[in-house]
C-alpha positions, 0 to 999 in steps of 0.5 A: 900938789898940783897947780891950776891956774883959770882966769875969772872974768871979775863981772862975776863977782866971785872971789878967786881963791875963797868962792872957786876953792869951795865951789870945788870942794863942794862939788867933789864932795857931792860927787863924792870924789872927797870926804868931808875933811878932804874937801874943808882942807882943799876949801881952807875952812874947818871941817864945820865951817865947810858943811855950814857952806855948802847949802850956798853951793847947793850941796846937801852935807848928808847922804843919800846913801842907806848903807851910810845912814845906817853906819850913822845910826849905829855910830849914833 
């Protein structure tokens, strides 16, 4: 595991260690650097809880991909 330390202005009103880590998360699983659980383990939060926050951070938690939609509905 590795360790980064930033240091937030506190005008920005964000919580260091909840708002950043999801905010992160998000990101990486959006550029899809993450899987789903991935992310929700590196944000702290449950797989559902992670996918019910990601539209704060602007991140769809479908994807865009056709070979994925199709992998979905066969698993549907």
């Amino acid at each position: 595991m590795a360790t980064l330390t930033l240091n937030i202005p506190k005008n920005l009103g964000l919580l260091p260690t909840f708002d950043l880590s999801v905010y992160l998360a998000a990101k990486l699983y959006e550029d899809e650097v993450l899987s789903s659980g991935q992310a929700s383990t590196l944000a702290n939060l449950s797989k559902r809880g992670f996918i019910e926050l990601m539209g704060k951070y602007g991140v769809s938690p479908f994807s865009t991909k056709i070979e994925d939609l199709l992998e979905d509905i066969k698993n549907a």
